[in-house]
N, C-alpha and C positions, 0 to 999 in steps of 0.2 A: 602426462605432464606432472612434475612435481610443484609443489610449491613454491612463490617466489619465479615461476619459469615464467617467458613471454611467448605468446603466441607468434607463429610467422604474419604478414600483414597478409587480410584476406579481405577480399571485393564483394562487393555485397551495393549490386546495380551499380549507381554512380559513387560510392561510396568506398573509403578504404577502413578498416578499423583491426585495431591489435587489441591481445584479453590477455591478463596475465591471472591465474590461478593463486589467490590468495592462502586458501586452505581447500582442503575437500574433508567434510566430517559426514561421516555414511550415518545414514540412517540410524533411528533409534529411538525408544523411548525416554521420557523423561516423566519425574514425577512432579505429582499436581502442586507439589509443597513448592515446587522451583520453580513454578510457572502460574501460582494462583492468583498474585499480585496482581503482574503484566494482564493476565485473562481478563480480571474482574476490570481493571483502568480501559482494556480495548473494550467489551463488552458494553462499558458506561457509556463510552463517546460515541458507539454505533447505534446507541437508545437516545441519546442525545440528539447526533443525526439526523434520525428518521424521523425526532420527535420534531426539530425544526423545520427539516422537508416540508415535513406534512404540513403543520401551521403556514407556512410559506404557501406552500400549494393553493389552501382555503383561501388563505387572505389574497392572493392572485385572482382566485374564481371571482370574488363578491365584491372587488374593489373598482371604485366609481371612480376614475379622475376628472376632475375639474379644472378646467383653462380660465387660469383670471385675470 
């Protein structure tokens, strides 16, 4: 396929769906100057994440409800 091309329609169980190929960019390196920004922003929110998780988790374990 090139790009820009549409797939023929193809079944998949009950289901019909077409794909069309946007781009195809093959593999390859990049450097860390192009990508250090994006890293360190993902990296922040998945330490953020877990760090929520986890608090959530504790407060889950120890927490009393009361009906009043």
């Amino acid at each position: 396929m090139k790009p820009g091309d549409v797939s023929n329609m193809i079944v998949v169980g009950n289901n019909y769906t077409f794909f069309r190929l946007n781009a195809h960019v093959p593999a390859g390196k990049v450097k860390l100057e192009d990508v250090k920004k994006d890293l360190r922003t993902d990296l922040q929110k998945r330490k953020y994440d877990q760090l929520r998780s986890s608090l959530d988790k504790r407060l889950r374990k120890t927490a009393k409800v009361e009906v009043l």
